[in-house]
Biopython code that builds the backbone (N, CA, C, O; Angstrom):
import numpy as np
from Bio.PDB.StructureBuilder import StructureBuilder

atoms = [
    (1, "UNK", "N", (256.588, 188.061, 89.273)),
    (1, "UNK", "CA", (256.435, 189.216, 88.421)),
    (1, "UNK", "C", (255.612, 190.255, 89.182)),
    (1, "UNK", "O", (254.607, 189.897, 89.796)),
    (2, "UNK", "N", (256.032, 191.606, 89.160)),
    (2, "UNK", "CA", (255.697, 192.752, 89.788)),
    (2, "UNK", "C", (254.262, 193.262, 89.090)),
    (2, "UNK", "O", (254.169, 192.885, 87.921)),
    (3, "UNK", "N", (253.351, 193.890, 89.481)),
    (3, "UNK", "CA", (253.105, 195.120, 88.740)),
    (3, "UNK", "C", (252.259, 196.407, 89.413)),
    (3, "UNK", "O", (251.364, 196.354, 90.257)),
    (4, "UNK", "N", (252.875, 197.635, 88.722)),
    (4, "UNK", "CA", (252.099, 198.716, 89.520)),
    (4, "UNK", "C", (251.839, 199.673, 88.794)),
    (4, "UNK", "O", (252.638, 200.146, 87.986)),
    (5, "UNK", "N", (250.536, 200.136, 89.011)),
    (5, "UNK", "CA", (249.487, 201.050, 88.520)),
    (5, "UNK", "C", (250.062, 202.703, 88.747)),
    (5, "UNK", "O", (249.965, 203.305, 89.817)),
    (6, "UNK", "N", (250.521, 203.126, 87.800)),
    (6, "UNK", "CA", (250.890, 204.949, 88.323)),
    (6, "UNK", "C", (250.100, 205.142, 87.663)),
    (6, "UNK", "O", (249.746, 204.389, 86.756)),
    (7, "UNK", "N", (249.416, 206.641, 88.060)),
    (7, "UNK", "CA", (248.464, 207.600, 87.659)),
    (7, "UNK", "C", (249.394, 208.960, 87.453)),
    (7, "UNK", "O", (249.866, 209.624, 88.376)),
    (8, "UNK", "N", (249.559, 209.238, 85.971)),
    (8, "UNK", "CA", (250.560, 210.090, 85.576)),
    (8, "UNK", "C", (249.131, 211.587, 84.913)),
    (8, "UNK", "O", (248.462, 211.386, 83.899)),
    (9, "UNK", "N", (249.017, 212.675, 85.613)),
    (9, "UNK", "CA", (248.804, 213.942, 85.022)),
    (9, "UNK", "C", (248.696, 213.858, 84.169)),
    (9, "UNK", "O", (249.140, 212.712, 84.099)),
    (10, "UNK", "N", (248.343, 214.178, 82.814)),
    (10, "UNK", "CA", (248.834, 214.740, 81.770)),
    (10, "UNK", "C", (248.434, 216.348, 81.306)),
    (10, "UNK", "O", (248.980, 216.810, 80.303)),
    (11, "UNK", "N", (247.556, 217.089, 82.004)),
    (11, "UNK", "CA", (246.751, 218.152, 81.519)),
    (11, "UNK", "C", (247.197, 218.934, 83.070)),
    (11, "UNK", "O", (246.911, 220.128, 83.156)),
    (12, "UNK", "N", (247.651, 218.493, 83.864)),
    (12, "UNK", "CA", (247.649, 219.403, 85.457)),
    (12, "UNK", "C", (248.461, 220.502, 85.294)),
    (12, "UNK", "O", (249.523, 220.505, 84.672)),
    (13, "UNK", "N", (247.938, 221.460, 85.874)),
    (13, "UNK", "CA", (249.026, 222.574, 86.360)),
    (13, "UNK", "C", (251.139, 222.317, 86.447)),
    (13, "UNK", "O", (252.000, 223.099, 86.045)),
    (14, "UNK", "N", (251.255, 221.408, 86.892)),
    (14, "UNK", "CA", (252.533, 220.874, 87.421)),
    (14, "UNK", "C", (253.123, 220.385, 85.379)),
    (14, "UNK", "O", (254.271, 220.237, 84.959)),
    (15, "UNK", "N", (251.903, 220.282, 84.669)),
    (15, "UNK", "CA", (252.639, 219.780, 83.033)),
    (15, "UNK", "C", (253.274, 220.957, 82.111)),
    (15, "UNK", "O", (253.904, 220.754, 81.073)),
    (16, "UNK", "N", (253.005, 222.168, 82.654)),
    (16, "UNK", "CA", (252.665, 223.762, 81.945)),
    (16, "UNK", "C", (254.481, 223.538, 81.937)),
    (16, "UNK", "O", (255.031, 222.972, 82.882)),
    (17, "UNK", "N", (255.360, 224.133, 80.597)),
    (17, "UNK", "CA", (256.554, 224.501, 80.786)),
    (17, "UNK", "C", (256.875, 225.604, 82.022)),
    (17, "UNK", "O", (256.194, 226.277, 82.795)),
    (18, "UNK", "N", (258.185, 225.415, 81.779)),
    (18, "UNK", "CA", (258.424, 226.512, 83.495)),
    (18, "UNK", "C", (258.117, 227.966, 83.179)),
    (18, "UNK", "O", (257.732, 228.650, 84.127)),
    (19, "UNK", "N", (258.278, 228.770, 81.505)),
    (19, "UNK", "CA", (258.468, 230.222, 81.159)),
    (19, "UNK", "C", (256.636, 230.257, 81.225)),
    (19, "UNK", "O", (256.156, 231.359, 81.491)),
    (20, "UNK", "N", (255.449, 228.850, 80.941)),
    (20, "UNK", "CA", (254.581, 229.221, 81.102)),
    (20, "UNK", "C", (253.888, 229.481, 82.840)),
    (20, "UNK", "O", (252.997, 230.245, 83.211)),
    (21, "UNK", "N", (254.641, 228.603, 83.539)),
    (21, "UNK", "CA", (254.371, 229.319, 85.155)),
    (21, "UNK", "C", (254.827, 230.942, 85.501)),
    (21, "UNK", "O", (254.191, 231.889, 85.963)),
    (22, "UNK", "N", (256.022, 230.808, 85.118)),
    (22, "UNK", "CA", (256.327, 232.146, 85.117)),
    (22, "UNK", "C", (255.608, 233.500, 84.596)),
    (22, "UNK", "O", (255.541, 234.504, 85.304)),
    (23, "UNK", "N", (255.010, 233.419, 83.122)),
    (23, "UNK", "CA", (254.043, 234.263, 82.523)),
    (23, "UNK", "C", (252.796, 234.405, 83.638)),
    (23, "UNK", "O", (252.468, 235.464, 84.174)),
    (24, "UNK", "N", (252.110, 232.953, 83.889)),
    (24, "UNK", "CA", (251.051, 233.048, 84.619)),
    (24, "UNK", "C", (250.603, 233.562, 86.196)),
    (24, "UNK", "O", (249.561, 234.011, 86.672)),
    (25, "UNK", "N", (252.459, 233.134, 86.941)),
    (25, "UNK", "CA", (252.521, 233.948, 87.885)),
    (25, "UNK", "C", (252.740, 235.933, 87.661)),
    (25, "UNK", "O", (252.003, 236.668, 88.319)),
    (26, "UNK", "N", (253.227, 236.213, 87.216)),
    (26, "UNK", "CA", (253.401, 237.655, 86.445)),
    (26, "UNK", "C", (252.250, 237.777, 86.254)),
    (26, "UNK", "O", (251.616, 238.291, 87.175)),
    (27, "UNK", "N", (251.512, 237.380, 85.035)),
    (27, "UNK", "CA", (250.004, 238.073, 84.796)),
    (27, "UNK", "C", (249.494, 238.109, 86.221)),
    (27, "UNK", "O", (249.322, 239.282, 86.552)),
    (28, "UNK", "N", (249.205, 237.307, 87.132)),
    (28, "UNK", "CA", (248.133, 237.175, 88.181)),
    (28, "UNK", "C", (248.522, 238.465, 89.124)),
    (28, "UNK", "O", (247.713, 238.987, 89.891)),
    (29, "UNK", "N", (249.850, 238.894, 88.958)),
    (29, "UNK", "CA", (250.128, 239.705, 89.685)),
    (29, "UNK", "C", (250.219, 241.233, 89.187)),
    (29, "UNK", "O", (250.529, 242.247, 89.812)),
    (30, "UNK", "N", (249.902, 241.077, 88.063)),
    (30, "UNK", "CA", (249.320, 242.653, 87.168)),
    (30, "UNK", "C", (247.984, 242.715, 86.595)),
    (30, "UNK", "O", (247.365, 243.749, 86.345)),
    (31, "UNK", "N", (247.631, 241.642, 86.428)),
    (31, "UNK", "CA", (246.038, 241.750, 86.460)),
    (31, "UNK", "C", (245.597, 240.665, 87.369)),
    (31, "UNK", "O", (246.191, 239.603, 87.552)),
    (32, "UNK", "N", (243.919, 241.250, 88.199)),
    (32, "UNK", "CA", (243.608, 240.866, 88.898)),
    (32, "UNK", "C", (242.335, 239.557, 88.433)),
    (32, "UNK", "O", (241.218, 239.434, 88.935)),
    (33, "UNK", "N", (242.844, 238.862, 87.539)),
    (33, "UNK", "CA", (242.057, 238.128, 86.565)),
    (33, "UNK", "C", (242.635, 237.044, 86.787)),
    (33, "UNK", "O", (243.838, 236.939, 87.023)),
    (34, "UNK", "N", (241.665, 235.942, 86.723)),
    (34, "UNK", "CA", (242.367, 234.439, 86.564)),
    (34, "UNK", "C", (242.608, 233.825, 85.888)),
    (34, "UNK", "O", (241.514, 233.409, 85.507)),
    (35, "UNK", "N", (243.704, 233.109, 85.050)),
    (35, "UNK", "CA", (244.492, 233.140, 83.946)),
    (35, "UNK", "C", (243.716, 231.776, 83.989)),
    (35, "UNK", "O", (243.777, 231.271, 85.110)),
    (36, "UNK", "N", (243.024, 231.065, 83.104)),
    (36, "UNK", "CA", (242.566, 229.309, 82.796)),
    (36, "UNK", "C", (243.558, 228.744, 81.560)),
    (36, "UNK", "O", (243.555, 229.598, 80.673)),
    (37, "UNK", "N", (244.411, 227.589, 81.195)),
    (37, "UNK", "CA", (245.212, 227.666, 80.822)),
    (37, "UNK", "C", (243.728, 225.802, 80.478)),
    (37, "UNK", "O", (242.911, 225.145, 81.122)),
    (38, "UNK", "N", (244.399, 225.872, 78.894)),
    (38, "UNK", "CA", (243.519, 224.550, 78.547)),
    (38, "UNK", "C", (244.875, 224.201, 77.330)),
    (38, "UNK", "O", (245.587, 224.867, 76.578)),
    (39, "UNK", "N", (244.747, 223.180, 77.585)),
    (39, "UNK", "CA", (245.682, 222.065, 76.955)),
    (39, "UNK", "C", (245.340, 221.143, 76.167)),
    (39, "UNK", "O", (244.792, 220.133, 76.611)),
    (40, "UNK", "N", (245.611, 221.316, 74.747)),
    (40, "UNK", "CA", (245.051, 220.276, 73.295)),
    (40, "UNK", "C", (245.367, 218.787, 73.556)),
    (40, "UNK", "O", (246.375, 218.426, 74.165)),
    (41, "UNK", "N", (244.688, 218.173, 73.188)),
    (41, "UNK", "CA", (244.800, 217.052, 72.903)),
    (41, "UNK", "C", (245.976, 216.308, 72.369)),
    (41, "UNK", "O", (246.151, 215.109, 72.585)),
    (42, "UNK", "N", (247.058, 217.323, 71.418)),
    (42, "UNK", "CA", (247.798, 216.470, 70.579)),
    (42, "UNK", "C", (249.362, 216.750, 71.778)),
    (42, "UNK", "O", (250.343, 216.051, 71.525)),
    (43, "UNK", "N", (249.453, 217.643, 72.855)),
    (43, "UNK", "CA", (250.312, 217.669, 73.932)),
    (43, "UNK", "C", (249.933, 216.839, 74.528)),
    (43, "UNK", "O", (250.888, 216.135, 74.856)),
    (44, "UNK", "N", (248.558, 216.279, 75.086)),
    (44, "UNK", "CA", (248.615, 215.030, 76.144)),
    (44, "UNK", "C", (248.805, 213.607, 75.712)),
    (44, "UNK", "O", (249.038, 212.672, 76.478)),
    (45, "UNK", "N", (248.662, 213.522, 74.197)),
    (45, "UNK", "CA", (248.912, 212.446, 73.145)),
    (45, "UNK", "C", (251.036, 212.443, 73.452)),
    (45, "UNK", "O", (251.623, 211.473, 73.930)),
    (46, "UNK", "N", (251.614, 213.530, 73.094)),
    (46, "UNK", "CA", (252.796, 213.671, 73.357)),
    (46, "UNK", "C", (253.251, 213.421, 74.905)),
    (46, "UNK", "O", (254.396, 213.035, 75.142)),
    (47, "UNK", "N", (252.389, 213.638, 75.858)),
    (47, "UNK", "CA", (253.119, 213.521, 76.747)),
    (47, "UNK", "C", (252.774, 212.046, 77.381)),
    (47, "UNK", "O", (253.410, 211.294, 78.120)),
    (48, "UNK", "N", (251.531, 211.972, 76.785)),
    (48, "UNK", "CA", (251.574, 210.050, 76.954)),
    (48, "UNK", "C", (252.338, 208.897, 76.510)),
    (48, "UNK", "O", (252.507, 207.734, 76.878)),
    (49, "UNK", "N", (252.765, 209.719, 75.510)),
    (49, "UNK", "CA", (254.132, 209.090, 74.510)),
    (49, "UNK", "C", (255.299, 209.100, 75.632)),
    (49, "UNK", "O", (255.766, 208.057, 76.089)),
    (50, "UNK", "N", (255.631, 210.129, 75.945)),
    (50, "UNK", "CA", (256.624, 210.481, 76.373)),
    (50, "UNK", "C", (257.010, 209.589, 77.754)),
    (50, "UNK", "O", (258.108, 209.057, 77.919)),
    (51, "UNK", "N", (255.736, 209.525, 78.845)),
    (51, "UNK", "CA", (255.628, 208.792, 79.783)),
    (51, "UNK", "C", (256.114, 207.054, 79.217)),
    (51, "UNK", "O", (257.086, 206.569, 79.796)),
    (52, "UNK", "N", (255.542, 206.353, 78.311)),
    (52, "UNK", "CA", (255.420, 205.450, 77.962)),
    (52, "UNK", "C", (257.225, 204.448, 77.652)),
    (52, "UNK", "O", (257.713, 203.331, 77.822)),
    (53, "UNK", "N", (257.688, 206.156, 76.982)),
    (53, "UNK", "CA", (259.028, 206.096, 76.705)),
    (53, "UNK", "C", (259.841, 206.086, 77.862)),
    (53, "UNK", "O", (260.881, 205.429, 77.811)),
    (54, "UNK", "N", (259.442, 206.933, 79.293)),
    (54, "UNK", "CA", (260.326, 206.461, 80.253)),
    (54, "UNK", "C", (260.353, 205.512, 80.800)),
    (54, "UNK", "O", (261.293, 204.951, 81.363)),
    (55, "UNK", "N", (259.153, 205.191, 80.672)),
    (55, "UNK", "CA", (258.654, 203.556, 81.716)),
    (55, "UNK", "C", (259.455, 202.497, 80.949)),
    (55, "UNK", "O", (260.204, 201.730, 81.554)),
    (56, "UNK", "N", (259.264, 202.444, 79.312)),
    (56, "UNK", "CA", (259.997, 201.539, 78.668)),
    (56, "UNK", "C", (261.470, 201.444, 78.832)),
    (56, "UNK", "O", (262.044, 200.355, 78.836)),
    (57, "UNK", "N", (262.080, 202.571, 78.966)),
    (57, "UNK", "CA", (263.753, 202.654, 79.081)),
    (57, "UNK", "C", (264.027, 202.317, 80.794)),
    (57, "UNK", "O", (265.140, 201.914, 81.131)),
    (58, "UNK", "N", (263.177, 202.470, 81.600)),
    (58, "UNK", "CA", (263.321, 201.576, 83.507)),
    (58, "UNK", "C", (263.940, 199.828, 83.189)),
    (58, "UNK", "O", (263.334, 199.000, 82.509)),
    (59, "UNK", "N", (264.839, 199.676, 83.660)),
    (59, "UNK", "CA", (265.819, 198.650, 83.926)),
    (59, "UNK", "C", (264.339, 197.500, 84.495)),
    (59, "UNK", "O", (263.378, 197.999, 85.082)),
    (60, "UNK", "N", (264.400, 196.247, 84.245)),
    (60, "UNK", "CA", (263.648, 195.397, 84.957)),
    (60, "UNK", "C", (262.059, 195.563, 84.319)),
    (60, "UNK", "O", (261.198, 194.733, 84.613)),
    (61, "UNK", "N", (261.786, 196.649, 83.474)),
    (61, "UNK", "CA", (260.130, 196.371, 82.569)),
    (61, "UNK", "C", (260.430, 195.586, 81.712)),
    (61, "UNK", "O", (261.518, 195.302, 81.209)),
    (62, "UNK", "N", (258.854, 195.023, 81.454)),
    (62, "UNK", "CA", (258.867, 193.969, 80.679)),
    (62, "UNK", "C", (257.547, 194.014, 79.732)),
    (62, "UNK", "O", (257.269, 193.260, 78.800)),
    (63, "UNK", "N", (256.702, 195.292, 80.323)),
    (63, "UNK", "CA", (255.355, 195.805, 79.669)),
    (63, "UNK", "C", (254.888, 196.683, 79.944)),
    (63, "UNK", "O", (254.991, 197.015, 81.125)),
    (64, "UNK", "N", (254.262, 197.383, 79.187)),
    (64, "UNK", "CA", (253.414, 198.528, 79.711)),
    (64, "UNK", "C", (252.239, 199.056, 78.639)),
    (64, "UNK", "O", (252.173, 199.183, 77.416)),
    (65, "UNK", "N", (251.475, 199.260, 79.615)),
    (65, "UNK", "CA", (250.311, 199.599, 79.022)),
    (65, "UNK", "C", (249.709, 200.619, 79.686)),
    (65, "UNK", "O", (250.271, 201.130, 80.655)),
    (66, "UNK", "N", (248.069, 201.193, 79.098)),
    (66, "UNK", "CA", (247.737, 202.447, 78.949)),
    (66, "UNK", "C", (245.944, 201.778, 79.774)),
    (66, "UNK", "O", (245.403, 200.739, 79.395)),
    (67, "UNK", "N", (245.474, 202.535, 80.690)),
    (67, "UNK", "CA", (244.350, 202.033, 81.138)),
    (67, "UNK", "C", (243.753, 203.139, 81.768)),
    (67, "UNK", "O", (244.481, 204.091, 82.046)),
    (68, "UNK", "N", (242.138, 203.194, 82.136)),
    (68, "UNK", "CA", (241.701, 204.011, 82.770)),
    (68, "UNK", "C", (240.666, 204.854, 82.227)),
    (68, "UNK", "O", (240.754, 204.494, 81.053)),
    (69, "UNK", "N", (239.801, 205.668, 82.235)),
    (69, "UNK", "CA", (238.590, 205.925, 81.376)),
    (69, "UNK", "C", (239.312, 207.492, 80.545)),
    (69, "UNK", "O", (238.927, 207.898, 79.449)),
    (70, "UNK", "N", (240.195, 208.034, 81.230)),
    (70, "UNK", "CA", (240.842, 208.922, 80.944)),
    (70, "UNK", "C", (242.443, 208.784, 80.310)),
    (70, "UNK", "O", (243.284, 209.615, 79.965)),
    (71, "UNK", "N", (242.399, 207.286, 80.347)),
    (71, "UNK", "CA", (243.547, 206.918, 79.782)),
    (71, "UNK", "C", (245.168, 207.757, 80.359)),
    (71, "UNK", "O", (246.096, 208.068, 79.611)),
    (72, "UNK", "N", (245.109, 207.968, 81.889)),
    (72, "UNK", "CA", (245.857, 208.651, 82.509)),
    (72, "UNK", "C", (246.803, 207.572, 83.605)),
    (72, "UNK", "O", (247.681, 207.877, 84.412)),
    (73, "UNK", "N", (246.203, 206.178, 83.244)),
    (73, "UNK", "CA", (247.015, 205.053, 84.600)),
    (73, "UNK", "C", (248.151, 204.172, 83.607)),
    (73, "UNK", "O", (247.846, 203.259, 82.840)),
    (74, "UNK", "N", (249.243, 204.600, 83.800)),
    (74, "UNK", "CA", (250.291, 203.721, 83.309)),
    (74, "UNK", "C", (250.442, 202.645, 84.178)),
    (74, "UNK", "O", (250.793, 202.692, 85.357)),
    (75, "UNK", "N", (250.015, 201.219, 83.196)),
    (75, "UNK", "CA", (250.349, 200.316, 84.032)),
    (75, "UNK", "C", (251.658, 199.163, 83.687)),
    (75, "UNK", "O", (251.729, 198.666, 82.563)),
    (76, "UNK", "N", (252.621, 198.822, 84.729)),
    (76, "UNK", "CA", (254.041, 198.468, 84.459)),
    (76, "UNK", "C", (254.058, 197.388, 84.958)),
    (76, "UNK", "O", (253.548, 197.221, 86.066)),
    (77, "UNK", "N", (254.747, 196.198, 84.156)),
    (77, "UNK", "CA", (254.826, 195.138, 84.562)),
    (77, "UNK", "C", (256.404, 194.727, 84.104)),
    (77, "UNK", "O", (257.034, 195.066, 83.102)),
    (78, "UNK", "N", (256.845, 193.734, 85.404)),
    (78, "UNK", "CA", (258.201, 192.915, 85.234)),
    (78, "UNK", "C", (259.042, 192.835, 86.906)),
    (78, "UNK", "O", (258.532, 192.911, 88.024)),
    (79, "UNK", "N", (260.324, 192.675, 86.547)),
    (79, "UNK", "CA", (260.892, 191.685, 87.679)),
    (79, "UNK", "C", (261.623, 192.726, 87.653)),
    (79, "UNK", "O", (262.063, 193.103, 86.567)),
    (80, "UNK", "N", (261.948, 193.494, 88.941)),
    (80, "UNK", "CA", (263.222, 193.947, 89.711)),
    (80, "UNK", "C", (262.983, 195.334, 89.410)),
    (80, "UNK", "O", (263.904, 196.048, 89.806)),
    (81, "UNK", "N", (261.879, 196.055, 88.737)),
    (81, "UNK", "CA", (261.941, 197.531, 88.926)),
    (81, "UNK", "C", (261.295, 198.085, 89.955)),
    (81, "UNK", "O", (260.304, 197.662, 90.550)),
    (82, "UNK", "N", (262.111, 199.359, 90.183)),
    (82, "UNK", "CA", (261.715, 200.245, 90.924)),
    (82, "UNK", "C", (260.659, 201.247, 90.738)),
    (82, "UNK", "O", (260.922, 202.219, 90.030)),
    (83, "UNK", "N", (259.245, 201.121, 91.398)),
    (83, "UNK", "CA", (258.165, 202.416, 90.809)),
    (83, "UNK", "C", (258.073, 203.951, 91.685)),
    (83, "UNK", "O", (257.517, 205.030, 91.480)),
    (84, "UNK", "N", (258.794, 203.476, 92.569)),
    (84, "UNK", "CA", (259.345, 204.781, 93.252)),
    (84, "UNK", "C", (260.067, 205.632, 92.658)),
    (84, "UNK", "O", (259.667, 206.791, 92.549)),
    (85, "UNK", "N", (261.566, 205.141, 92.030)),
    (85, "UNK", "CA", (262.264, 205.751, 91.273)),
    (85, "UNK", "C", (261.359, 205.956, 89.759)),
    (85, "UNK", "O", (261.680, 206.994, 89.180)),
    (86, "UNK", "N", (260.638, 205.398, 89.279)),
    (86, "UNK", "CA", (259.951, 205.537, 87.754)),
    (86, "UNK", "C", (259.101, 206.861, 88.409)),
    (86, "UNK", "O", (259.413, 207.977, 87.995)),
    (87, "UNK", "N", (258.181, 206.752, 89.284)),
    (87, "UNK", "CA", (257.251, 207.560, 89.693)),
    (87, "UNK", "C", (257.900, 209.385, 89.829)),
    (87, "UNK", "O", (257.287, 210.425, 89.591)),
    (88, "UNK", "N", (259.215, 209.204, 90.258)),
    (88, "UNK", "CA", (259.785, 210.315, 90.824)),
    (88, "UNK", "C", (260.228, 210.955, 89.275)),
    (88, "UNK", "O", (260.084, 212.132, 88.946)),
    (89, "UNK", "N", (260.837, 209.793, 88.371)),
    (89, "UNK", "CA", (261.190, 210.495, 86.867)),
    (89, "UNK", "C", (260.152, 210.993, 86.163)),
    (89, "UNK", "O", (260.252, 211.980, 85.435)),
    (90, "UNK", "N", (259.051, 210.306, 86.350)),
    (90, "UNK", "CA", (257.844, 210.610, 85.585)),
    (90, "UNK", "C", (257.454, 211.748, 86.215)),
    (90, "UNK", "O", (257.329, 212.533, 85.274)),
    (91, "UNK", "N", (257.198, 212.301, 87.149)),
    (91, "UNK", "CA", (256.886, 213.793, 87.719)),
    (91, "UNK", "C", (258.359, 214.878, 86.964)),
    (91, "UNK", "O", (258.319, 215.965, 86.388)),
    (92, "UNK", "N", (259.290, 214.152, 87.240)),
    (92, "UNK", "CA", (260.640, 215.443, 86.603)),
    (92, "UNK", "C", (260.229, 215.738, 85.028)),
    (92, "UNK", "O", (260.143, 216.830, 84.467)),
    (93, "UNK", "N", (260.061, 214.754, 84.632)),
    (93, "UNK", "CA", (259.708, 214.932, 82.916)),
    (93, "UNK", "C", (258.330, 215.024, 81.944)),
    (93, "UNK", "O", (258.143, 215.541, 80.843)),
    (94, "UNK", "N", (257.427, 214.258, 82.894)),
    (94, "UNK", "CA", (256.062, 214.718, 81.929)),
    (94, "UNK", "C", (255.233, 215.466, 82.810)),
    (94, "UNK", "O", (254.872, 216.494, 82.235)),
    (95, "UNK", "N", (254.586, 215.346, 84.463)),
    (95, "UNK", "CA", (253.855, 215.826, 85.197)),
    (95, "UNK", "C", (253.798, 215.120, 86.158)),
    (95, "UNK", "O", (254.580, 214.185, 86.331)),
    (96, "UNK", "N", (252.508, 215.551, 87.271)),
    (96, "UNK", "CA", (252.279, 214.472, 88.506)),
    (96, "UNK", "C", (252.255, 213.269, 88.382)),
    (96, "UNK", "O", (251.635, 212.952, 87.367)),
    (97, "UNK", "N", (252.688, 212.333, 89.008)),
    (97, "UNK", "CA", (252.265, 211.178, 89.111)),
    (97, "UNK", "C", (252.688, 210.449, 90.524)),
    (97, "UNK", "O", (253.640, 210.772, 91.233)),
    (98, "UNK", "N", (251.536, 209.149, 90.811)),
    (98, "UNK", "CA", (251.574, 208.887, 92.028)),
    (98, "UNK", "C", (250.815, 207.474, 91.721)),
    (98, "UNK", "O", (249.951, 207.072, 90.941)),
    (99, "UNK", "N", (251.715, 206.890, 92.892)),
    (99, "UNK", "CA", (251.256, 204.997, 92.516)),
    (99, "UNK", "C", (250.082, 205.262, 93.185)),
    (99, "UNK", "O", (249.667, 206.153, 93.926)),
    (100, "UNK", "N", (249.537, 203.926, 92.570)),
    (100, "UNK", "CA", (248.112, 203.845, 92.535)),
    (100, "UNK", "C", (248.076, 202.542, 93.270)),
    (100, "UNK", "O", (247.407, 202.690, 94.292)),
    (101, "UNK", "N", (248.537, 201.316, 93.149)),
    (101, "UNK", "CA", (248.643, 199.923, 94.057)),
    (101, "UNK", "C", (250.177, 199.464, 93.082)),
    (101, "UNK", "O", (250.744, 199.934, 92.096)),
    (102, "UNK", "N", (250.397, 198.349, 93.969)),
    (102, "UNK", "CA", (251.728, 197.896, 93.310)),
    (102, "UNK", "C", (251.822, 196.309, 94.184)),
    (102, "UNK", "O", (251.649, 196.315, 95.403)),
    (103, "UNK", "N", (252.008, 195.447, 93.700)),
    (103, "UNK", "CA", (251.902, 194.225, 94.122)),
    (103, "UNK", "C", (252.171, 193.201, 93.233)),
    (103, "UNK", "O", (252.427, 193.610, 92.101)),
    (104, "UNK", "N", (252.205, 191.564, 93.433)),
    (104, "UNK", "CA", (252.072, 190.855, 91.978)),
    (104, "UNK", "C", (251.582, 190.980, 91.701)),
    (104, "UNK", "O", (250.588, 191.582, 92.109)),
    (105, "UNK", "N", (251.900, 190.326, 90.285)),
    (105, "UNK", "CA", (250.673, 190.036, 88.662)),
    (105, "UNK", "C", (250.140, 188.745, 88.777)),
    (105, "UNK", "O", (250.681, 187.673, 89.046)),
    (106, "UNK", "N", (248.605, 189.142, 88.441)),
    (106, "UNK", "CA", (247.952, 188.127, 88.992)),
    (106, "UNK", "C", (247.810, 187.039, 88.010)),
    (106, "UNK", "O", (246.966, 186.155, 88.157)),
    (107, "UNK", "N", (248.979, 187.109, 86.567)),
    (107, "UNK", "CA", (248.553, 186.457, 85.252)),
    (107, "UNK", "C", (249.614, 185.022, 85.695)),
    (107, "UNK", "O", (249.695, 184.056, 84.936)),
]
sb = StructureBuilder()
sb.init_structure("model")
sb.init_model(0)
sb.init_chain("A")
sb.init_seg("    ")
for serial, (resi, resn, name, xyz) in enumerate(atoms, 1):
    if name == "N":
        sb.init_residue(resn, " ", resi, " ")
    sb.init_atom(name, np.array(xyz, "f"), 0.0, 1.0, " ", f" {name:<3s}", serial, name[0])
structure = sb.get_structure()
């Protein structure tokens, strides 16, 4: 049995919809002001959901869980998945993310 630790964004720059990059690039370039962009709680609740939901639908999981003081490390356990390919979906659909270790389970 596999398991590996991704560290998925949920609040980063890279989570902002695309029309909100777009606004923020535009403003920066008509005013000379720096745009700070802060993100509620009940979007990173959604997009932790959301992460949780892709990891669960990956061919070969068998668990997953939520860890970390920031509650930002999805951790995936089971036989025959890929965290390369999970890692690469999880950046297309909720934000950054990047393995953290990946090896057996030590249970």
């Amino acid at each position: 049995m596999k398991k590996a630790v991704i560290k998925v964004s949920m609040n980063g720059p890279r989570c902002r919809p695309k029309i909100l990059k777009f606004l923020a690039h535009v403003l920066k370039l008509m005013v000379p002001y720096e745009v700070i962009w802060k993100i509620g709680n009940k979007s990173t609740s959604k997009r932790r959901k959301k992460a949780m939901e892709i990891a669960a639908t990956s061919p070969g999981v068998l668990s997953i869980a939520i860890q970390g003081d920031e509650k930002d490390q999805l951790v995936v356990t089971g036989e025959g998945f890929d965290s390369v390919k999970l890692t690469m979906v999880l950046r297309k659909e909720v934000g950054f993310a990047s393995v953290i270790s990946f090896g057996p389970d030590k249970k």
